[in-house]
N, C-alpha and C positions, 0 to 999 in steps of 0.2 A: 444451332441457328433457330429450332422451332422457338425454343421458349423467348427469341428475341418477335419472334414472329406473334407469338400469344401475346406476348407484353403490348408488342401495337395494336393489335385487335382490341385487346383490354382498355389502351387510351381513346381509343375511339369511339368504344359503347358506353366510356363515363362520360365523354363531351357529350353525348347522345340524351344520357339520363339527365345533365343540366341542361339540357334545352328542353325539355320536356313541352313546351308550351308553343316552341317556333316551332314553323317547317325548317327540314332538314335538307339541305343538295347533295342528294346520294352519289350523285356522280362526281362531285368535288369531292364528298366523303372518301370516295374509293378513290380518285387519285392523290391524294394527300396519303391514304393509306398503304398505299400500294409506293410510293415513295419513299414511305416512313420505311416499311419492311427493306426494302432495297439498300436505303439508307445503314438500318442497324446491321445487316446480313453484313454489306460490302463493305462501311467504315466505322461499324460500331458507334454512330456518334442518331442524332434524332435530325427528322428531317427538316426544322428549321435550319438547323449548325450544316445542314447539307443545301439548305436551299439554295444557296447561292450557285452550286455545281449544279443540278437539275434543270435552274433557268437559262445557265451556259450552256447547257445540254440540250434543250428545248430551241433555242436560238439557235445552233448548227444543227438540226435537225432539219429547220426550217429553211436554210439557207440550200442544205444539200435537195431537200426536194424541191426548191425553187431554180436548181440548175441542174436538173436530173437529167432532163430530156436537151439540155443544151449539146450541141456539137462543135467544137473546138477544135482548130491548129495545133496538131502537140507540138509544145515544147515551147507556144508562143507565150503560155503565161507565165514563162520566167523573168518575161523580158517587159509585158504589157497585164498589169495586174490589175484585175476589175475588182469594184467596190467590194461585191462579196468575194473575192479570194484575201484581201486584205481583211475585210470583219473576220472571214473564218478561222485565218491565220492570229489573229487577238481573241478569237473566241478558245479555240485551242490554248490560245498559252495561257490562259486564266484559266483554264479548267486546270491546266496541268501545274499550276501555281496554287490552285484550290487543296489539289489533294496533296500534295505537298507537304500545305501548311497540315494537313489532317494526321501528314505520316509524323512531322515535324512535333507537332502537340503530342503526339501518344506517345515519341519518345521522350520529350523533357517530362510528361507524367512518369515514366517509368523510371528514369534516372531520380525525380524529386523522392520517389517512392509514394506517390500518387496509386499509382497500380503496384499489383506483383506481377503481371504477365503483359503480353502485347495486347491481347482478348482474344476473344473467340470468334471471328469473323474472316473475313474473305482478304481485309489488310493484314490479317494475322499472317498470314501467309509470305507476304512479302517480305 
């Protein structure tokens, strides 16, 4: 996993060296970077091909700390489902539709003979 890790570091000081002229948003920098690593470690893929699961990700992130401190009836949101229990319920199934299609792509690579192995990562695993 380091050397997936070097490789991102790597892509982000040559975007660095072609800009030589703009300012740089080092804090975009580092979360685009810090994505990207996540990205190669967990699904082996770059984190455009992942961005779409991060903004899912980002989205129920936001939803949970917007009902953190709420206090609720149990057992009444089965029956009575508020806007955000319905978004997070479709933020979920997209995420889980997302990786899916991630585990889905690495196998027909593997079967086309695209790859010889699953890779080296954290879906390597599964």
């Amino acid at each position: 996993m380091i050397p997936a890790m070097v490789a991102s570091v790597e892509t982000m000081l040559e975007r660095w060296r072609q800009n030589e002229v703009k300012e740089t948003e080092v804090f975009q920098e580092f979360k685009v970077l810090t994505c990207e690593i996540i990205s190669r470690t967990a699904f082996g893929s770059s984190y455009l091909e992942g961005k779409n699961i991060f903004d899912l990700l980002a989205r129920m992130a936001s939803i949970v700390s917007r009902n953190n401190f709420k206090v609720g009836i149990p057992g009444i949101r089965k029956f009575l489902k508020t806007r955000d229990d319905t978004e997070s319920e479709e933020l979920e199934q997209g995420i889980r539709d997302s990786i899916i299609k991630l585990i889905n792509r690495r196998e027909e690579g593997l079967l086309m003979g695209e790859h010889d192995s699953y890779g080296n990562d954290f879906l390597d695993y599964f």
